[in-house]
N, C-alpha and C positions, 0 to 999 in steps of 0.2 A: 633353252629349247622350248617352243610350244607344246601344249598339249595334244598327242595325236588325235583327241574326242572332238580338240575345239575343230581342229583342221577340218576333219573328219567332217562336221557336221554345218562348217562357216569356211567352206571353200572359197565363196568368193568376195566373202569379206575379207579374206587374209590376202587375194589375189588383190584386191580395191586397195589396200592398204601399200602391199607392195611396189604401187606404181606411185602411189606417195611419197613411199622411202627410196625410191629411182632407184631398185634393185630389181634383180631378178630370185627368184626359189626354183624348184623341183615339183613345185605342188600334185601337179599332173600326176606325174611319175609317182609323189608318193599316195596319192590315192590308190590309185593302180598295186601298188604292192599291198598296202594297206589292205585292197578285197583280196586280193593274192591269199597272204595271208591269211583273212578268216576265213577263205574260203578253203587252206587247206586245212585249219585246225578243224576245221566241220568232216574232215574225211578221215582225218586224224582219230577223232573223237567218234567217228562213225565207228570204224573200221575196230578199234580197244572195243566199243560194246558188242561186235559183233563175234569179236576173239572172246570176251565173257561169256556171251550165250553159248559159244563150241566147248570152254570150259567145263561150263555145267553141263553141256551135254556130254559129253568125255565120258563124266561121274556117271550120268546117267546107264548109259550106254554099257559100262565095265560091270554094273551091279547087276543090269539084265541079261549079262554074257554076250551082248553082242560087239564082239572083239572087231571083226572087220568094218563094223560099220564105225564103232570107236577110233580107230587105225585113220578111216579116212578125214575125221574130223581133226586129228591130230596131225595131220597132210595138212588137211583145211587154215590150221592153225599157223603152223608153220610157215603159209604162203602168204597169208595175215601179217605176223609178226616183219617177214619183209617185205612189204609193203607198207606197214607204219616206218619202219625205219629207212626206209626210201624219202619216203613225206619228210621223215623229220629231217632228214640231210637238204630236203630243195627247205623245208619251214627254217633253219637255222641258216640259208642263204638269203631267203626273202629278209628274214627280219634285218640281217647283217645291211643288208642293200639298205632297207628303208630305216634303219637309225645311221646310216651314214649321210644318205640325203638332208634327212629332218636336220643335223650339225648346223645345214647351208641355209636354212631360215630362220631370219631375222625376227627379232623381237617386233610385238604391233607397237605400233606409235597411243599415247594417251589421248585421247578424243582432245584435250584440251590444247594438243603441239600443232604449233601454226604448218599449214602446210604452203609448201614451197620444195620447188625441184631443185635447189641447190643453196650454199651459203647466202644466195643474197639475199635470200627472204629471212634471215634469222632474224628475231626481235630485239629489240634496245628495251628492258625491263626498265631499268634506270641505272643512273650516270652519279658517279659521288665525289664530290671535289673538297680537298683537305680545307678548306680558307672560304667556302661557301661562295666559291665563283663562279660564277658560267660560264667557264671556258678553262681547257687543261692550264697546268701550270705556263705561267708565263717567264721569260727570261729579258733582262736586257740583254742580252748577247745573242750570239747564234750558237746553239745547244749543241757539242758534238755527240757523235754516235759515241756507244761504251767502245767498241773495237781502236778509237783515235783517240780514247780518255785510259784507256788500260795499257796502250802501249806507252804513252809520254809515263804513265804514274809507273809501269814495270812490274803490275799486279799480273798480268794474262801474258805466259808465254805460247804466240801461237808457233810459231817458226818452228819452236823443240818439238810442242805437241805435235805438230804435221811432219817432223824427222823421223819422230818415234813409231808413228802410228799411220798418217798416215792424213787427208783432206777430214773436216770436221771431228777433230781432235784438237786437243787445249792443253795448256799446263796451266795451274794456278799458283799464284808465287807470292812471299811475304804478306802483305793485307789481304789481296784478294783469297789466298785461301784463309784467311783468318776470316774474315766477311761473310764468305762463303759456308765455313763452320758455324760461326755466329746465328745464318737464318735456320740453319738447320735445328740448331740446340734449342732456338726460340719460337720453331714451329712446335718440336717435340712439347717444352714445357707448358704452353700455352695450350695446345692438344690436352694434355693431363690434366694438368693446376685448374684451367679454366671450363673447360669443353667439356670434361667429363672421359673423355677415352680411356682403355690401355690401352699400356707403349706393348708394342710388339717385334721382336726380331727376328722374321723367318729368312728361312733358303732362301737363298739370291738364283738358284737352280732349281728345276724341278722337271717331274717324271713327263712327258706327253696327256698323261690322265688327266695331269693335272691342267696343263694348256686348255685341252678341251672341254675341260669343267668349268675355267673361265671364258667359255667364247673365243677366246684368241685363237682357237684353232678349230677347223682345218682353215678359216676364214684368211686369216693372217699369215700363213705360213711362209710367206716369202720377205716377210718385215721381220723374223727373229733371227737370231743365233742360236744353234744348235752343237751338240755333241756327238756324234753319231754312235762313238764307240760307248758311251756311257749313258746314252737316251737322255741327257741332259738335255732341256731349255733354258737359255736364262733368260729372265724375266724381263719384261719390259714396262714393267708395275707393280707395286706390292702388293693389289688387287689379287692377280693370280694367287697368290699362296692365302693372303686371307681367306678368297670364298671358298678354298681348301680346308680349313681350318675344320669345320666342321661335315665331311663330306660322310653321306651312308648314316648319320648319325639324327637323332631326333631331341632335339635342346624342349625344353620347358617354358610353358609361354610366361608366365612370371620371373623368366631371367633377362627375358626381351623387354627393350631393346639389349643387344650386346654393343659396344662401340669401340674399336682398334684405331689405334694411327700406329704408325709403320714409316719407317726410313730404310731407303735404301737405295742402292744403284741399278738406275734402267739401261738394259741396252736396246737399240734400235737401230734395223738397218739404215733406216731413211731412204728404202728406195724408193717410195712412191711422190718422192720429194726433190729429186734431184734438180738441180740448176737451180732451187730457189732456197734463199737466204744463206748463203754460203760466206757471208762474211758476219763473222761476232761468235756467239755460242747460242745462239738461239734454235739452229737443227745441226744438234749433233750424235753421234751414236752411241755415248756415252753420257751420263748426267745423271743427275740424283734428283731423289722426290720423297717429300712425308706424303702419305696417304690418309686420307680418312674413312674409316668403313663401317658401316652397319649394316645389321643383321634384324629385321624386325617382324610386325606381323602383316599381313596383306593390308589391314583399315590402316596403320598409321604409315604407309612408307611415304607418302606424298607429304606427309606432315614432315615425316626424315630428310626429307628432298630440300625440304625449305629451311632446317635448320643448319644442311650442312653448307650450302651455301652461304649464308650466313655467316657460319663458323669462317669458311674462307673470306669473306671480307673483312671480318673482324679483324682479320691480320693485316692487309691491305689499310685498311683504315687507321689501324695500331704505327704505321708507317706513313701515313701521312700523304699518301702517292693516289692519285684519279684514277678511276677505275670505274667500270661497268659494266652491268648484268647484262647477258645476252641469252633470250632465250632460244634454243635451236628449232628449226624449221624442219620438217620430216624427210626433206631430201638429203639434207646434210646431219642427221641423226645419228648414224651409225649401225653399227650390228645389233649391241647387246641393248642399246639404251631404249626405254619406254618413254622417257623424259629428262629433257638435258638442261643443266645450263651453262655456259662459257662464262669465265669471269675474266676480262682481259682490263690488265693494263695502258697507262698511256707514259710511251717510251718518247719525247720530245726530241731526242739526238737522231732517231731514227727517224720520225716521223709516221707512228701507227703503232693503233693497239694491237698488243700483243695477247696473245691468250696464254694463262698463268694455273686454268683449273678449271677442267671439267668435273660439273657432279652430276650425278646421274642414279635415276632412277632404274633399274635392272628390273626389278618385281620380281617373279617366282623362275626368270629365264633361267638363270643361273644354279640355283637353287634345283632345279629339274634334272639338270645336268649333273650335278654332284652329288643330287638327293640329300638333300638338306634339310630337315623337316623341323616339327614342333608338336610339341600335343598341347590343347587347351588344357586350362584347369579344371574344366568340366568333363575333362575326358573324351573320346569319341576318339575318331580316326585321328592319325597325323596329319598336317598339311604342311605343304613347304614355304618355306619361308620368304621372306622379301629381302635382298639384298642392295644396297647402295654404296656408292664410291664415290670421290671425290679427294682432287690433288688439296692439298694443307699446308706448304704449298712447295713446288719445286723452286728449290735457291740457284741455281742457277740463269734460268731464265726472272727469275725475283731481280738478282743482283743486276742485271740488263736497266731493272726499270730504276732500284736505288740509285744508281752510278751516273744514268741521265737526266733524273728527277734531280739529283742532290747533288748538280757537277756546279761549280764555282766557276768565276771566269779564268780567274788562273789556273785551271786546268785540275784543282784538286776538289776533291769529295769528302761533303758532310754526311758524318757518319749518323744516321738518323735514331732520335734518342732512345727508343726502344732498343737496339742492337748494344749500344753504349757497354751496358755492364758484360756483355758478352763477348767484346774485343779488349777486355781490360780500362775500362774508362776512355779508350781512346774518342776522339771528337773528330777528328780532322785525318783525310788519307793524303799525302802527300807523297810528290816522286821520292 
């Protein structure tokens, strides 16, 4: 959530901003309530002093014996007391109206995000090839996709999963859920051992509060799963319940940074997706993701931004697979994000890089939202905190790029040697 001071006082810089981010806000509207607003708390706050002065004139009035003219000021009062409680019935609908609004504006972009009206402007940071090549892996053979290398091997039943459930649904079977386990256990340890994280395991569910705390809502509301009878959401990130974690509360700037990584399963409608990539498991409505989160102070979150990035290559590269930074462009930013970057894959069976990990800079958006605060060591007011996210990485869409990086011509997969001790020594996947 922005600040209503900055809105307040940089209307049309946040207006300039949002044609950057090819969205639209309420700005207008919440101006408007915004003087609304002050403008009643000033009648509000009239109207209380002026029921004080009748107060003490009451007192006055009873001690000089003049009962009737006493009488009338306590009439006077009376008519006072409803009429603040009038005010305060439209003051507690304005303000309802104008923090519903504010939900619907998006984070400002960092001065430093390349601007561009859509994905094609995003930037190529750079490109990292396992063997110091210039140019993605090469094959003798003609590369298949994972979808034609998982059905000869008998790892991915899709046929059951679309019995059971239903189009973009999967079963995992013998290696491939082993595989699948495997990047998971290897993202976690490499998170902790190396990275410095806690492992974290929250609700896979969670309250509406808490949707809107992370951004995901009202924005997203047509992209989740809901409960209705039990105000359940399930999550579509382990984000949500992280920047929960600390929500109404004020952490200590000496404990900062905090660092979580996080496993768990995402769901997603995929509606805004439909007719595209419908064949493999690359959009599906079900899948799992480690997450990596932190919680810092406003000066170093840009410094947070660049190490978690990082952090996810370091696995990518730990696997030996081409990969590249991409920095986002302000039209295709997002809500929550100040500053993003995509880390995508290169899938050869397919043909295109796949995106594998957003990280992102949030700043104090989120944190606003859930009130998240900190106090310095020197004391003074609290301020909110800086939050950051980024995937660590999702094994599924991971396994997409192992399976056509590491596919053999006979059709079976080299299990790449990081993974090795986490499938039992196994080397080789075979039908």
């Amino acid at each position: 959530m922005l600040d209503l001071n900055f809105i307040r006082k940089n209307p049309e810089k946040v207006k300039a901003a949002l044609e950057q981010l090819n969205t639209e806000a309420p700005i207008d509207e919440i101006l408007e309530l915004d003087k609304a607003r002050r403008d009643t708390l000033k009648k509000v706050e009239a109207l209380r002093a002026e029921r004080n002065t009748c107060s003490k004139a009451i007192g006055a009035l009873m001690r000089e014996g003049k009962r009737a003219e006493a009488e009338a000021q306590k009439k006077r009062m009376s008519e006072i007391g409803d009429r603040i409680s009038a005010l305060n019935e439209q003051l507690h609908q304005i303000e309802t109206d104008l923090n519903e609004k504010l939900l619907w504006v998006p984070n400002m972009p960092h001065p430093s995000v390349p601007v561009g009206p859509d994905e094609d402007h995003n930037v190529v940071v750079r490109t990292w090839y396992p063997r110091d090549e210039t140019d993605v892996t090469q094959f003798d053979f003609q590369p298949k996709p994972h979808w034609e290398l998982t059905e000869k091997l008998g790892i991915i039943d899709f046929e059951r999963g679309i019995k059971m459930s239903g189009s973009r649904f999967y079963m995992f079977r013998g290696a491939g859920a082993a595989l699948h386990r495997a990047l998971v256990n290897w993202f976690l340890d490499v998170g902790v051992n190396d990275h410095g994280y806690t492992e974290i395991y929250p609700p896979f569910m969670v309250r509406e509060k808490a949707m809107v705390g992370a951004a995901h809502l009202p924005k997203f509301r047509d992209n989740m799963y809901y409960d209705a009878e039990e105000d359940y959401w399930f999550i579509g990130t382990a984000e949500v319940p992280l920047t929960n974690m600390f929500a109404d509360e004020i952490l200590n700037e000496e404990d900062l940074p905090l660092k979580f990584v996080a496993h768990t399963p995402c769901f997603r409608r995929e509606k805004f997706s439909a007719g595209r990539d419908v064949r493999g498991i690359k959009r599906v409505h079900q899948f799992e993701k480690v997450e990596m989160y932190q919680y810092t102070t406003p000066e170093t979150s840009y410094t947070a931004l660049e190490e978690i990035i990082q952090h996810a290559e370091e696995l990518v590269q730990r696997l030996e697979i081409p990969y590249r930074v991409v920095e986002i462009c302000t039209g295709d930013l997002g809500f929550a994000a100040a500053k993003k970057y995509d880390l995508e894959v290169w899938s050869p069976g397919s043909g295109e890089w796949i995106e594998i990990s957003s990280c992102s800079n949030v700043t104090d958006f989120q944190a606003r939202r859930v009130n998240a605060r900190f106090r310095r060591k020197d004391g003074g007011k609290p301020e909110f905190v800086h939050t950051l996210n980024g995937s660590g990485l999702p094994p599924g869409r991971m396994m997409i790029a192992v399976l056509e990086n590491y596919q053999q011509a006979d059709g079976s997969i080299i299990v790449p040697p990081a993974l090795r001790p986490y499938m039992g020594g196994k080397e080789v996947i075979e039908p």
